[in-house]
PDBQT receptor file of N, H, CA, C and O in Angstrom, charges set to zero:
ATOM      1  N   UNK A   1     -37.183  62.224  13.994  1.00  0.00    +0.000 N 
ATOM      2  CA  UNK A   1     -35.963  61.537  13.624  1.00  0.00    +0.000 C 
ATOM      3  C   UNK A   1     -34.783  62.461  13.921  1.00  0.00    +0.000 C 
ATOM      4  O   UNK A   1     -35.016  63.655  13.735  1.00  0.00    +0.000 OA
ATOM      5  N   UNK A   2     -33.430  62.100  14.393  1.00  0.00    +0.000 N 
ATOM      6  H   UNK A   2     -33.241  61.129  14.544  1.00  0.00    +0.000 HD
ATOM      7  CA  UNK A   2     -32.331  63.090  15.010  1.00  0.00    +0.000 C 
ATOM      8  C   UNK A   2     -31.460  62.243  13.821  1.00  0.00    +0.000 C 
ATOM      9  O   UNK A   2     -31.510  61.205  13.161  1.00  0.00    +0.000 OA
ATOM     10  N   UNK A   3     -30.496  63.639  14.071  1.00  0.00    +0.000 N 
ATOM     11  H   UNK A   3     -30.455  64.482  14.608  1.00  0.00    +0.000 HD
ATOM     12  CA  UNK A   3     -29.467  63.391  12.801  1.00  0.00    +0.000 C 
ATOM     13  C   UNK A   3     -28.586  62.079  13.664  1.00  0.00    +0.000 C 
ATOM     14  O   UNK A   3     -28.248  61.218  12.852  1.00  0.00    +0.000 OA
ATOM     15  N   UNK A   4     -28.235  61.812  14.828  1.00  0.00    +0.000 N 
ATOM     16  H   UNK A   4     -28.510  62.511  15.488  1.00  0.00    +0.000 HD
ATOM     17  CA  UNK A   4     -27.515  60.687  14.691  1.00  0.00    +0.000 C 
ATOM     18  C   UNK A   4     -28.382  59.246  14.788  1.00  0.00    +0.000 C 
ATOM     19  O   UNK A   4     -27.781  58.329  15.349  1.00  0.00    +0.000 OA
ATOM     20  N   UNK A   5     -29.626  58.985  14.335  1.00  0.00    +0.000 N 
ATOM     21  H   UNK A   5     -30.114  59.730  13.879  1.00  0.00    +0.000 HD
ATOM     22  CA  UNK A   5     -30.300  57.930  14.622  1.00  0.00    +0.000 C 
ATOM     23  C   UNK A   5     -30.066  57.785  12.511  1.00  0.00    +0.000 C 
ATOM     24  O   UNK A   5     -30.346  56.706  11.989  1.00  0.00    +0.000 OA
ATOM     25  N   UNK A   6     -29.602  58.879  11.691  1.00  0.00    +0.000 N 
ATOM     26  H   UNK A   6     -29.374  59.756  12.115  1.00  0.00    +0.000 HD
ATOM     27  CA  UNK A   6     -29.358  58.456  10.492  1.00  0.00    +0.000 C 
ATOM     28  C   UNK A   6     -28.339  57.602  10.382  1.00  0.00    +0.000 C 
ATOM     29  O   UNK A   6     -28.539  56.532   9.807  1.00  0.00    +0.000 OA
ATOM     30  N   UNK A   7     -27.183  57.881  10.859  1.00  0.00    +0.000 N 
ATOM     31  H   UNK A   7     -27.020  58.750  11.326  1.00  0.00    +0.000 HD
ATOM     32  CA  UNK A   7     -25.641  57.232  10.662  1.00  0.00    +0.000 C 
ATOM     33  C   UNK A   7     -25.578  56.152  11.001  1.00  0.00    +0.000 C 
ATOM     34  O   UNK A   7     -25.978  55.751  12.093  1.00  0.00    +0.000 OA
ATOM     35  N   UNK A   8     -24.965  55.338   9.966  1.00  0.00    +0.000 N 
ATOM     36  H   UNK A   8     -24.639  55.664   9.078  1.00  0.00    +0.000 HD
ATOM     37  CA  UNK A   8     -24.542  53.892  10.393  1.00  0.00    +0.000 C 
ATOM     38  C   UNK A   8     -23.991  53.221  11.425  1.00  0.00    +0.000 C 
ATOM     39  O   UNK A   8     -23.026  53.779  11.946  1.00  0.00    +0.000 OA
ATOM     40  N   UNK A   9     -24.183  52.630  11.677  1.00  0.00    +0.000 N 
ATOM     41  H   UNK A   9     -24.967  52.176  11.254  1.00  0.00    +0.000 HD
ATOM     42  CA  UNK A   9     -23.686  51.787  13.353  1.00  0.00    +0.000 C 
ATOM     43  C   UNK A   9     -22.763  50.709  12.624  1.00  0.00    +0.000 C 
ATOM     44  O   UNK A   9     -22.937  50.143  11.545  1.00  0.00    +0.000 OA
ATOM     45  N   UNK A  10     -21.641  50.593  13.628  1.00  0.00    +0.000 N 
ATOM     46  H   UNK A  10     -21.499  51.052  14.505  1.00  0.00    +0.000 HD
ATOM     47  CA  UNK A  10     -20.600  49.961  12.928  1.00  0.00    +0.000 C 
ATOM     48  C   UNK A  10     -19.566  50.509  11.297  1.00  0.00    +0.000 C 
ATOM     49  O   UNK A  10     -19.407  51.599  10.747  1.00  0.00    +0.000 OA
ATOM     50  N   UNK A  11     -19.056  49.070  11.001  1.00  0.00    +0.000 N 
ATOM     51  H   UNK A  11     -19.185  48.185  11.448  1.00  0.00    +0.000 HD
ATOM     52  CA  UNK A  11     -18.123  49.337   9.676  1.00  0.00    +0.000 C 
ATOM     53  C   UNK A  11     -19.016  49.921   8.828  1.00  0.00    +0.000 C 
ATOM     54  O   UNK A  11     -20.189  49.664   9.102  1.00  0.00    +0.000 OA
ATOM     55  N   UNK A  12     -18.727  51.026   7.348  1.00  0.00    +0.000 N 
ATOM     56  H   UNK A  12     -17.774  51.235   7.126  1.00  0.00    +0.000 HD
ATOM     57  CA  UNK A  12     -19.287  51.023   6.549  1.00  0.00    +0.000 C 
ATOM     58  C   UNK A  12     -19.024  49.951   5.774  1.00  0.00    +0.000 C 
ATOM     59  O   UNK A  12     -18.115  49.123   5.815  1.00  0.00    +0.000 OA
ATOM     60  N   UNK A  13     -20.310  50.140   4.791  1.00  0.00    +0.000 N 
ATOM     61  H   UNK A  13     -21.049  50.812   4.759  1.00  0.00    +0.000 HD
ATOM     62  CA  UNK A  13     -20.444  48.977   3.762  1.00  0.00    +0.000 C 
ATOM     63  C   UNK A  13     -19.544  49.058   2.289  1.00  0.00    +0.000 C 
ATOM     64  O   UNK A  13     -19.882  49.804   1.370  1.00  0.00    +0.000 OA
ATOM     65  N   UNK A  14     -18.475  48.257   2.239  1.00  0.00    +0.000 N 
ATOM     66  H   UNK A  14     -18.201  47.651   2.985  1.00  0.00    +0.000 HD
ATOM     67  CA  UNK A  14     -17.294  48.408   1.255  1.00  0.00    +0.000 C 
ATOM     68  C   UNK A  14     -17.817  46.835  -0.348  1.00  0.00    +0.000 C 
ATOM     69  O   UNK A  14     -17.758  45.608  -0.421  1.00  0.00    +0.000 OA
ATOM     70  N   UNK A  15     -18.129  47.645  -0.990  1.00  0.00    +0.000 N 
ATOM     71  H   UNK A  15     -18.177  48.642  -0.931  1.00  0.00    +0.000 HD
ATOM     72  CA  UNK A  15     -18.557  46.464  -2.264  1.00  0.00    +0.000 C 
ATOM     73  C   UNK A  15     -17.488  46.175  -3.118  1.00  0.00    +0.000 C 
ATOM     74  O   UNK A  15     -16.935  47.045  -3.791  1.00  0.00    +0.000 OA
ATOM     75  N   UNK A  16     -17.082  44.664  -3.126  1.00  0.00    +0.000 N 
ATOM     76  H   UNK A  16     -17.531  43.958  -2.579  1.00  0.00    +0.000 HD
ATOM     77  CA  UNK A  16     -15.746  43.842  -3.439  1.00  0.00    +0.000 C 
ATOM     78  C   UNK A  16     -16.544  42.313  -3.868  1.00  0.00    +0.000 C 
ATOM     79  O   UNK A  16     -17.561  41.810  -3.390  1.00  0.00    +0.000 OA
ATOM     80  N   UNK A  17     -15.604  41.814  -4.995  1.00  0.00    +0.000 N 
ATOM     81  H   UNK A  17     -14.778  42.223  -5.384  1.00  0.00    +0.000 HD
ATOM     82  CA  UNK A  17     -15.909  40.950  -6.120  1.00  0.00    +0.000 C 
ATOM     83  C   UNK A  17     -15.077  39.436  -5.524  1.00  0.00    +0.000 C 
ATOM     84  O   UNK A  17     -14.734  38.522  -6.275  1.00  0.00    +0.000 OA
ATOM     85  N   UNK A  18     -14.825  39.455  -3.689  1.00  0.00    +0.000 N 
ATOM     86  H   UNK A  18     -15.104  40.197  -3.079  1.00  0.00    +0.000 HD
ATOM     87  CA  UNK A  18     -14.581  38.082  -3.674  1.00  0.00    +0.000 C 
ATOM     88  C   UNK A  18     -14.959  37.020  -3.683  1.00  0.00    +0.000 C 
ATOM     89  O   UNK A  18     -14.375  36.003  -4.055  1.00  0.00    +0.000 OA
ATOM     90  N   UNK A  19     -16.081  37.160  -3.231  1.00  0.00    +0.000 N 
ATOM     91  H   UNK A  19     -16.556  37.986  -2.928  1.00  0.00    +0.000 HD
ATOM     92  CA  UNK A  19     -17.027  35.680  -3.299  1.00  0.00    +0.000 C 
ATOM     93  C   UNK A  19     -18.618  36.171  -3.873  1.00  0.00    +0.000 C 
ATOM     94  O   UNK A  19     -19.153  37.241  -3.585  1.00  0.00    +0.000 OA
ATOM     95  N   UNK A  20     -19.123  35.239  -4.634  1.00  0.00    +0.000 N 
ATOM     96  H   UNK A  20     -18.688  34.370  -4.868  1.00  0.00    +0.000 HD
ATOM     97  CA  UNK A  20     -20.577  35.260  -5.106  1.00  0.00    +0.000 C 
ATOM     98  C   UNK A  20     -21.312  35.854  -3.948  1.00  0.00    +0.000 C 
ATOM     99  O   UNK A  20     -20.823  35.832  -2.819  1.00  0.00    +0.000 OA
ATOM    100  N   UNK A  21     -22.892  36.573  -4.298  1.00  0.00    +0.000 N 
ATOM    101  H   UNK A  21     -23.289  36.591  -5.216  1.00  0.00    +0.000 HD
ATOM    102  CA  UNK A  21     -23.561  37.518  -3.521  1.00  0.00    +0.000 C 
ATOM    103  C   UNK A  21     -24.626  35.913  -4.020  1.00  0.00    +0.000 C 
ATOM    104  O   UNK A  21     -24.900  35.538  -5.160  1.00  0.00    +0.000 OA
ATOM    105  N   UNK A  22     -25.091  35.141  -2.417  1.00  0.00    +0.000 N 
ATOM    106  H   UNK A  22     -24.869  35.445  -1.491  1.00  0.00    +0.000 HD
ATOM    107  CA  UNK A  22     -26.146  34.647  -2.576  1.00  0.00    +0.000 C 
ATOM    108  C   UNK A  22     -27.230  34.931  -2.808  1.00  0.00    +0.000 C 
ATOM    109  O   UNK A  22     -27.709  35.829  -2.116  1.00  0.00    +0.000 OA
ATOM    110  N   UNK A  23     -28.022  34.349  -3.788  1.00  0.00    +0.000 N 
ATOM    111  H   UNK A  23     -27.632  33.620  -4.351  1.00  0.00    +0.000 HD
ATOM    112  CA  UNK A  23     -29.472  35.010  -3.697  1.00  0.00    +0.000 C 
ATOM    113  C   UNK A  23     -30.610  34.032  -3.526  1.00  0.00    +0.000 C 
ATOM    114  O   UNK A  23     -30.823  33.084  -4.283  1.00  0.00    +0.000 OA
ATOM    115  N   UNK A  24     -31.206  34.299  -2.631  1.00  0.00    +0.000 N 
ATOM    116  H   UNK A  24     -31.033  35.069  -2.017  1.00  0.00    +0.000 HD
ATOM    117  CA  UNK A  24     -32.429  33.364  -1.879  1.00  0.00    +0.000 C 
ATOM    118  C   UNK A  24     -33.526  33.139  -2.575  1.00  0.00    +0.000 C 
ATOM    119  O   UNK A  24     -34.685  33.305  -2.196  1.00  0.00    +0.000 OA
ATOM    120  N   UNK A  25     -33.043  32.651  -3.886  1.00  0.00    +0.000 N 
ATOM    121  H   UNK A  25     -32.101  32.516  -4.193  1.00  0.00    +0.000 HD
ATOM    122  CA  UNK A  25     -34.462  32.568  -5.048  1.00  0.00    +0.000 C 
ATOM    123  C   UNK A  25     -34.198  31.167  -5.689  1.00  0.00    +0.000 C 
ATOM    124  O   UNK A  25     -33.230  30.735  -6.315  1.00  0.00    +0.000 OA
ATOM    125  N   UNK A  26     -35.798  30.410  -5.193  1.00  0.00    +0.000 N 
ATOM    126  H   UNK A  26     -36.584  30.761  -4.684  1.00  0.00    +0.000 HD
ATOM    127  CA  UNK A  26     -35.938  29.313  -5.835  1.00  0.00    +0.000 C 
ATOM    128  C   UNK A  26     -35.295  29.582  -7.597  1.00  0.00    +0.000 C 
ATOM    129  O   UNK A  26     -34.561  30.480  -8.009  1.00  0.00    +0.000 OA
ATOM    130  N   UNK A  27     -36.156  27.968  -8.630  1.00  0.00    +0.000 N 
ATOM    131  H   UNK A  27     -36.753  27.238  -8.296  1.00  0.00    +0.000 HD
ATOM    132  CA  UNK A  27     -35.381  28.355  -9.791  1.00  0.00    +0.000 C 
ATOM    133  C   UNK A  27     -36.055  29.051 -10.758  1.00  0.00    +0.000 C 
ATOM    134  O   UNK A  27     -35.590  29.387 -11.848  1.00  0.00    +0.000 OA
ATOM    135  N   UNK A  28     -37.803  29.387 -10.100  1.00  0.00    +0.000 N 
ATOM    136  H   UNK A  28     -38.180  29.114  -9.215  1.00  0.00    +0.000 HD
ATOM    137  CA  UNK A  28     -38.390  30.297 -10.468  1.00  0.00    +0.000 C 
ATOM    138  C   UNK A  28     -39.508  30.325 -10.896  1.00  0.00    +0.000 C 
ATOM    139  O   UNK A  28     -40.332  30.238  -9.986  1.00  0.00    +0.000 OA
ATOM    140  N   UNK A  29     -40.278  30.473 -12.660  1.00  0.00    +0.000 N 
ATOM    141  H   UNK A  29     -39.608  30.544 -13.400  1.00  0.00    +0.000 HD
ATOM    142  CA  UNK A  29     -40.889  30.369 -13.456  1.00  0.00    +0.000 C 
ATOM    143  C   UNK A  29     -42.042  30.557 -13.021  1.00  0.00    +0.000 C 
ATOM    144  O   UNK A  29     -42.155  31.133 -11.939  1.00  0.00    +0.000 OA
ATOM    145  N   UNK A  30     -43.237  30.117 -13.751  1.00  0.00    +0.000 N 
ATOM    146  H   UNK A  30     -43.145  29.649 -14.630  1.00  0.00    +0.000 HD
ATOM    147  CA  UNK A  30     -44.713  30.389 -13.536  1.00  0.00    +0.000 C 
ATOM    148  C   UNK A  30     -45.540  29.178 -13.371  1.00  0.00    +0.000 C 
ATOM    149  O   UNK A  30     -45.714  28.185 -14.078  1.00  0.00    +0.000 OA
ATOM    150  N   UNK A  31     -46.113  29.653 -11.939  1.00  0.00    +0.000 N 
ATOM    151  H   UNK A  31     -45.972  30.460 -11.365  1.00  0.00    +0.000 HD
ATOM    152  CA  UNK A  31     -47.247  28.431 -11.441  1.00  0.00    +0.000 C 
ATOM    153  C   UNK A  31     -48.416  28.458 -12.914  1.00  0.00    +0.000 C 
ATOM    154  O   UNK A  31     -49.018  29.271 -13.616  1.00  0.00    +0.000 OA
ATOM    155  N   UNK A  32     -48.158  26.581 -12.724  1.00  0.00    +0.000 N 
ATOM    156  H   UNK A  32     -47.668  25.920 -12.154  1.00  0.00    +0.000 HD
ATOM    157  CA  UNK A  32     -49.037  25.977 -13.975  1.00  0.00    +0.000 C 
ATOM    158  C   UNK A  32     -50.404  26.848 -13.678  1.00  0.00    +0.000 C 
ATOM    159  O   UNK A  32     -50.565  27.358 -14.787  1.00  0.00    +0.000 OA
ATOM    160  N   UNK A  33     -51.586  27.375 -12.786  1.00  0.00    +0.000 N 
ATOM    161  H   UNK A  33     -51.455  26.960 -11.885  1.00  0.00    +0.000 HD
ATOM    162  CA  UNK A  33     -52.493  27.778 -12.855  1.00  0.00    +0.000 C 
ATOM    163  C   UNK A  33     -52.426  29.119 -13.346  1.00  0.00    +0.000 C 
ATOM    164  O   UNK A  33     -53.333  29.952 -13.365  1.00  0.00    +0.000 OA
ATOM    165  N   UNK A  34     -51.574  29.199 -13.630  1.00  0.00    +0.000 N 
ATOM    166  H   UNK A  34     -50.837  28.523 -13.614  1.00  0.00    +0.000 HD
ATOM    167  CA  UNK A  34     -51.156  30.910 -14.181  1.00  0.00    +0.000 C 
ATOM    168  C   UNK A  34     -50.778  30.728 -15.301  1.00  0.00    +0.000 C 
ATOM    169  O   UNK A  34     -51.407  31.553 -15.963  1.00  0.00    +0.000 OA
ATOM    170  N   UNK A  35     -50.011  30.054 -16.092  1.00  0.00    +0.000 N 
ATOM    171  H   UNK A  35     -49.500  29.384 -15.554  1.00  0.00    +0.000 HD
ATOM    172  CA  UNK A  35     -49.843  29.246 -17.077  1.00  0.00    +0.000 C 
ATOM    173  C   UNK A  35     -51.538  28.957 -17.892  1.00  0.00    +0.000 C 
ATOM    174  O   UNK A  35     -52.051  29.719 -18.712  1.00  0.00    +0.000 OA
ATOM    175  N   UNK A  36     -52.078  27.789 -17.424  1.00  0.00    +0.000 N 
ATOM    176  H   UNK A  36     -51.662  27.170 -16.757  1.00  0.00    +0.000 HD
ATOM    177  CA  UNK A  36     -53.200  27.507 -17.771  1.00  0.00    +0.000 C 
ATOM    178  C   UNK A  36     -53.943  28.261 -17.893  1.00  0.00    +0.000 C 
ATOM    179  O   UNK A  36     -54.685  28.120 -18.865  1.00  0.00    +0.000 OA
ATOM    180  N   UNK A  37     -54.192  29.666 -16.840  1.00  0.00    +0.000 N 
ATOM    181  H   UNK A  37     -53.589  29.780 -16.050  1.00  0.00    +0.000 HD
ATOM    182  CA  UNK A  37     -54.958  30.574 -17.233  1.00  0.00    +0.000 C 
ATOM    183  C   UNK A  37     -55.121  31.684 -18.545  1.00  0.00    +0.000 C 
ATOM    184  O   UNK A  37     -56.092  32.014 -19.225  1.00  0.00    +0.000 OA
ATOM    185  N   UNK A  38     -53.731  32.073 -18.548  1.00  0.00    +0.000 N 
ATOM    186  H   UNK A  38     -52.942  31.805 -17.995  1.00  0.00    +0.000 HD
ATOM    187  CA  UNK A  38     -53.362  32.640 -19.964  1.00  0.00    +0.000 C 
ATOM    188  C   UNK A  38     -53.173  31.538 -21.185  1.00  0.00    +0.000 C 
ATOM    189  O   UNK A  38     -53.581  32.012 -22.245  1.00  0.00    +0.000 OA
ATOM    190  N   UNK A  39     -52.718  30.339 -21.297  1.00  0.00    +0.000 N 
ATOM    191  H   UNK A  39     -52.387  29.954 -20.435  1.00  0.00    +0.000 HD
ATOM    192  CA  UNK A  39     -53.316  29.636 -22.613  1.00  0.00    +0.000 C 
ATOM    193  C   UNK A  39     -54.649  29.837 -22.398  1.00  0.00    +0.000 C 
ATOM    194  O   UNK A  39     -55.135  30.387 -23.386  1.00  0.00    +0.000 OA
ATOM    195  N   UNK A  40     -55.361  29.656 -21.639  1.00  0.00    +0.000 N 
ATOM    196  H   UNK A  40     -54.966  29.208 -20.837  1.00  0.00    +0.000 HD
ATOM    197  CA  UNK A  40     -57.312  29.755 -21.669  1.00  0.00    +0.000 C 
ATOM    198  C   UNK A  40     -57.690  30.793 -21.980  1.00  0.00    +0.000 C 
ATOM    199  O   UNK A  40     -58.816  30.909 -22.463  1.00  0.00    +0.000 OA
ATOM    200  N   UNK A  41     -56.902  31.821 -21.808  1.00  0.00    +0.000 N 
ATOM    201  H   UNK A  41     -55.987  31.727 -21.416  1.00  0.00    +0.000 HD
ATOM    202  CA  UNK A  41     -57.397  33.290 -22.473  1.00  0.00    +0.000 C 
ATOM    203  C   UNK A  41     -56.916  33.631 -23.732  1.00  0.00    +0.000 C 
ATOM    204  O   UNK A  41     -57.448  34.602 -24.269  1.00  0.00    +0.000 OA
ATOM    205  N   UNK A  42     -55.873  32.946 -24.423  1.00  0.00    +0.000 N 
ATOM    206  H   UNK A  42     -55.441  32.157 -23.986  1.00  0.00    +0.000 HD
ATOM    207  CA  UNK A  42     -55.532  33.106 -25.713  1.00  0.00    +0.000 C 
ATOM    208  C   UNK A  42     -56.108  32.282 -26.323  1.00  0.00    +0.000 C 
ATOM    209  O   UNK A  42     -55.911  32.574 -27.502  1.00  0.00    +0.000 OA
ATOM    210  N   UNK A  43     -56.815  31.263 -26.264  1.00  0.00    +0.000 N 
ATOM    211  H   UNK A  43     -56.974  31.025 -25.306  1.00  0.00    +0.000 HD
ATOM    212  CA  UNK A  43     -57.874  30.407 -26.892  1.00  0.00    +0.000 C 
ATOM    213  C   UNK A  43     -59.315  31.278 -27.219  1.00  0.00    +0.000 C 
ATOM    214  O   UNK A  43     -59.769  31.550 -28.330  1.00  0.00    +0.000 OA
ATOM    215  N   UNK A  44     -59.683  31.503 -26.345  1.00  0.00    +0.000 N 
ATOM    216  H   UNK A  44     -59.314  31.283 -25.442  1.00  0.00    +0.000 HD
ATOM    217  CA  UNK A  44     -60.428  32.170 -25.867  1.00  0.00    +0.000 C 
ATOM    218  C   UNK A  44     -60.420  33.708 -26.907  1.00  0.00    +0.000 C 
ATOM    219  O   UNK A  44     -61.284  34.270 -27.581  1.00  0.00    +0.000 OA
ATOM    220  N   UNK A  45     -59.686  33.849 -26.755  1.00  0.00    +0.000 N 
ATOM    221  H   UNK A  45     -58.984  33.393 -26.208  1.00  0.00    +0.000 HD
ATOM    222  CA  UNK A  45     -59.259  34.967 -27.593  1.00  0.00    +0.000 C 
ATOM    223  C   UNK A  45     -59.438  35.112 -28.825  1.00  0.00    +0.000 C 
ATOM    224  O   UNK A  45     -59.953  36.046 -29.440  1.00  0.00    +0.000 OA
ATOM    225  N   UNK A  46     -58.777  33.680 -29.351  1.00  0.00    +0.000 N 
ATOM    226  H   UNK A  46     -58.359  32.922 -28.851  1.00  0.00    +0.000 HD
ATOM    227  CA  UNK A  46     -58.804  34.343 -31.045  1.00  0.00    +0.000 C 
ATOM    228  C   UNK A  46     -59.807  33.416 -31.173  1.00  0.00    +0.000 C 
ATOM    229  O   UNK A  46     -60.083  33.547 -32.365  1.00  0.00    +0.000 OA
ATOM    230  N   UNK A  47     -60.667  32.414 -30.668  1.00  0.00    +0.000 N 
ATOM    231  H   UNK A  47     -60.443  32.308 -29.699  1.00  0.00    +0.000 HD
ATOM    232  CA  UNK A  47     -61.930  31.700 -31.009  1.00  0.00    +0.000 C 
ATOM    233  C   UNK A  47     -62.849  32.893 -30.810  1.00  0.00    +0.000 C 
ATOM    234  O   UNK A  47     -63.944  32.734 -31.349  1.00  0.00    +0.000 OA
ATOM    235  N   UNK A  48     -62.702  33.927 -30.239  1.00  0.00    +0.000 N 
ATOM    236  H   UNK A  48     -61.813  34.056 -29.801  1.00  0.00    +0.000 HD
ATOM    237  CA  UNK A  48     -64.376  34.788 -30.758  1.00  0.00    +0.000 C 
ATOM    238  C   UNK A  48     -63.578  35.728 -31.366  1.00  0.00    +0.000 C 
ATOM    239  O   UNK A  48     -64.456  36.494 -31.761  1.00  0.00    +0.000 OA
ATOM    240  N   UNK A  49     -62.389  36.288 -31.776  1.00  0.00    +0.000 N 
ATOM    241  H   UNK A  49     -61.675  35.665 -31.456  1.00  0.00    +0.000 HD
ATOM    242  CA  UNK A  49     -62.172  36.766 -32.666  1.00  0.00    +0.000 C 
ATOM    243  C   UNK A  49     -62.624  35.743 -34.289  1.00  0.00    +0.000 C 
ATOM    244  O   UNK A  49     -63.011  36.327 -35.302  1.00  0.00    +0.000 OA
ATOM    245  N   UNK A  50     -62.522  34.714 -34.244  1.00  0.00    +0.000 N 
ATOM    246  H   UNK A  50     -62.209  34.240 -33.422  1.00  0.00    +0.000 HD
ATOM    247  CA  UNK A  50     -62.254  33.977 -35.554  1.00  0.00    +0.000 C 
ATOM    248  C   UNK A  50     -63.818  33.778 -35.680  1.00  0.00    +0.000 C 
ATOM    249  O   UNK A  50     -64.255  33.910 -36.823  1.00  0.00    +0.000 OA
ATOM    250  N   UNK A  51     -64.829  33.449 -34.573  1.00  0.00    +0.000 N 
ATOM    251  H   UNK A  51     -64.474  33.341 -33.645  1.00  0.00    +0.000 HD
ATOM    252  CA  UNK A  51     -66.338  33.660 -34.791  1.00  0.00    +0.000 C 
ATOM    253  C   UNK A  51     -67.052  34.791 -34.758  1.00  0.00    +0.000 C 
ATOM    254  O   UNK A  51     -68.217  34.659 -35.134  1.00  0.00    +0.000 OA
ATOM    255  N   UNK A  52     -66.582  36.296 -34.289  1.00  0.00    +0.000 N 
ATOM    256  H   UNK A  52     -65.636  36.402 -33.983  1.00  0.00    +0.000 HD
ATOM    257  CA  UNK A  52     -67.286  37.302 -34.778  1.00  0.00    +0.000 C 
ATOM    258  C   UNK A  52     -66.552  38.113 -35.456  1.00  0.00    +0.000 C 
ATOM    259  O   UNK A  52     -67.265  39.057 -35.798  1.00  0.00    +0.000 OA
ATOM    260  N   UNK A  53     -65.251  38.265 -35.916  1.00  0.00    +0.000 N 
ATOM    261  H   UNK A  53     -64.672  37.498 -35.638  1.00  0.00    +0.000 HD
ATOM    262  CA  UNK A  53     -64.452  39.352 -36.506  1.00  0.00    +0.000 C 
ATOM    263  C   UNK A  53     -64.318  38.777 -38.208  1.00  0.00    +0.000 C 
ATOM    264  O   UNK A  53     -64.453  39.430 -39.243  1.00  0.00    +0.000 OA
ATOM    265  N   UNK A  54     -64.033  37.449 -38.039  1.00  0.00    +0.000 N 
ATOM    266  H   UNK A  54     -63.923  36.918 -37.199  1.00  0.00    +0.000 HD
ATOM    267  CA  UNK A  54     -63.655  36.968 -39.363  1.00  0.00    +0.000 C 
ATOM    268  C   UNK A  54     -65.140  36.780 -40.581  1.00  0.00    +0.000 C 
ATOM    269  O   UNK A  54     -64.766  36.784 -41.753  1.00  0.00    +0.000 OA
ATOM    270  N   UNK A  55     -66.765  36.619 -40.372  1.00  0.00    +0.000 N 
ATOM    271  H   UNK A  55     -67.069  36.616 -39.420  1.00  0.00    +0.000 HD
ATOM    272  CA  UNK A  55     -67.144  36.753 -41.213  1.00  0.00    +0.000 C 
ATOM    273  C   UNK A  55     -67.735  38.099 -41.264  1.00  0.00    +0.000 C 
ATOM    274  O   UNK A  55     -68.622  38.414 -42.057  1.00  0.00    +0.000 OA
ATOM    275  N   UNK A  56     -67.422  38.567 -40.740  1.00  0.00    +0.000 N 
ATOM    276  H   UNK A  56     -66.701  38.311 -40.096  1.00  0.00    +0.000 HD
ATOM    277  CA  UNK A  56     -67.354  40.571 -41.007  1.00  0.00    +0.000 C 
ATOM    278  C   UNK A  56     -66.469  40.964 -42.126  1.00  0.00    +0.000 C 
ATOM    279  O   UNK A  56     -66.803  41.772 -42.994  1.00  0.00    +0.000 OA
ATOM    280  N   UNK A  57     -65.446  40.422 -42.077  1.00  0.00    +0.000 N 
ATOM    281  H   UNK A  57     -65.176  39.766 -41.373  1.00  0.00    +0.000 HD
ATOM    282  CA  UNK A  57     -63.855  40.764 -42.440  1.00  0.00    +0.000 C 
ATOM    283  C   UNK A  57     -64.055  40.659 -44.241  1.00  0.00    +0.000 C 
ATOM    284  O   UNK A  57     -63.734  41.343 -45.213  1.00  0.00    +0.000 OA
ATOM    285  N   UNK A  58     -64.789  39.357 -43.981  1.00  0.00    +0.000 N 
ATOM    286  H   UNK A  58     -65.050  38.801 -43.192  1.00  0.00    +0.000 HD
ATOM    287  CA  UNK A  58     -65.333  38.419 -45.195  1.00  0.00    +0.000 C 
ATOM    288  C   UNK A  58     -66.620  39.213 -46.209  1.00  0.00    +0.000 C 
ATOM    289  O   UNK A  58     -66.775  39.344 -47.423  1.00  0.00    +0.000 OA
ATOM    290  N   UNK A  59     -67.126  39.488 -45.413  1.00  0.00    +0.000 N 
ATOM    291  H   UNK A  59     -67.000  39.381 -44.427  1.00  0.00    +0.000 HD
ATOM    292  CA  UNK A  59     -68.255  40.637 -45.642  1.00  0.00    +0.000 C 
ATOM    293  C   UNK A  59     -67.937  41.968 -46.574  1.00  0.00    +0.000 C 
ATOM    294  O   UNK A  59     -68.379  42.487 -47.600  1.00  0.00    +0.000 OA
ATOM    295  N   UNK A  60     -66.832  42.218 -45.527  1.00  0.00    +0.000 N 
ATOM    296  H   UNK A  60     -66.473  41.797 -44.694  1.00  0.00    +0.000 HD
ATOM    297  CA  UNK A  60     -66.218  43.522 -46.024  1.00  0.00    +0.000 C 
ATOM    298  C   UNK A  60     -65.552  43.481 -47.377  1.00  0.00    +0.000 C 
ATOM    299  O   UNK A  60     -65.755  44.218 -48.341  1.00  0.00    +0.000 OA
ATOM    300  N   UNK A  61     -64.836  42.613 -47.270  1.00  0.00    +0.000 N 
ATOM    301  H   UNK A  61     -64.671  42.014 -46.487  1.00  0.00    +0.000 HD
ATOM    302  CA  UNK A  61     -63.823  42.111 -48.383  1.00  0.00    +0.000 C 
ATOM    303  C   UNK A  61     -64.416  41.667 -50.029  1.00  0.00    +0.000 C 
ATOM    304  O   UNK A  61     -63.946  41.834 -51.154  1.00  0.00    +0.000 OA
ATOM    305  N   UNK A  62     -65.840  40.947 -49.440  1.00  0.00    +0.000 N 
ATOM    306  H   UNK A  62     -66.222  40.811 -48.526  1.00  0.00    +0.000 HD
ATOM    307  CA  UNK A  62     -66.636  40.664 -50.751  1.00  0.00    +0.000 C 
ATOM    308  C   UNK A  62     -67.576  41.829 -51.469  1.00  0.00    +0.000 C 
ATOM    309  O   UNK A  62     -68.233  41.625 -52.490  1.00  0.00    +0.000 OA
ATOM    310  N   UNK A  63     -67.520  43.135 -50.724  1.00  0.00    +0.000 N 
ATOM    311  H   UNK A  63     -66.987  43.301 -49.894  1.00  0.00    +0.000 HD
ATOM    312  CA  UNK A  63     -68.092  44.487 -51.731  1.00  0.00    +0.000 C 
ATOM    313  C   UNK A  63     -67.777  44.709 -52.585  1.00  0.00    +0.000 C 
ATOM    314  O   UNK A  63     -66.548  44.690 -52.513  1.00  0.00    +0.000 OA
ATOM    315  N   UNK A  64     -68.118  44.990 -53.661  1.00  0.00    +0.000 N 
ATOM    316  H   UNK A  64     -69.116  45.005 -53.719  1.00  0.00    +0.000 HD
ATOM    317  CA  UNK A  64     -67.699  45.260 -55.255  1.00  0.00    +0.000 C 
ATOM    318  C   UNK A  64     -67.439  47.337 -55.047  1.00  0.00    +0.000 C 
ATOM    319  O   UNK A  64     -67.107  48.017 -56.018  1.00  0.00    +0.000 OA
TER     320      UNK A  64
């Protein structure tokens, strides 16, 4: 790499507040299968938490 293949070609770049900076982005959010996948894993989730953690819990709790 040579020092003049660094330097800018043409005007430098001057940043000014006249008109909006477009931005090329749909309106966004999260594909439903990505969606669906994480509700399915938070189901998922606290249903074997609530079938193996909770009568342990219960267990524990009923020791004298």
């Amino acid at each position: 790499m040579s020092a003049s293949g660094s330097e800018p070609q043409g005007e430098a770049f001057v940043e000014h507040e006249e008109r909006e900076t477009a931005m090329p982005y749909d309106k966004g959010g999260v594909p439903i299968y990505v969606a669906v996948l994480w509700v399915g894993f938070i189901v998922a989730y606290v249903t074997v938490m609530a079938l193996l953690a909770l009568p342990d819990l219960r267990a524990w709790l009923k020791q004298p």
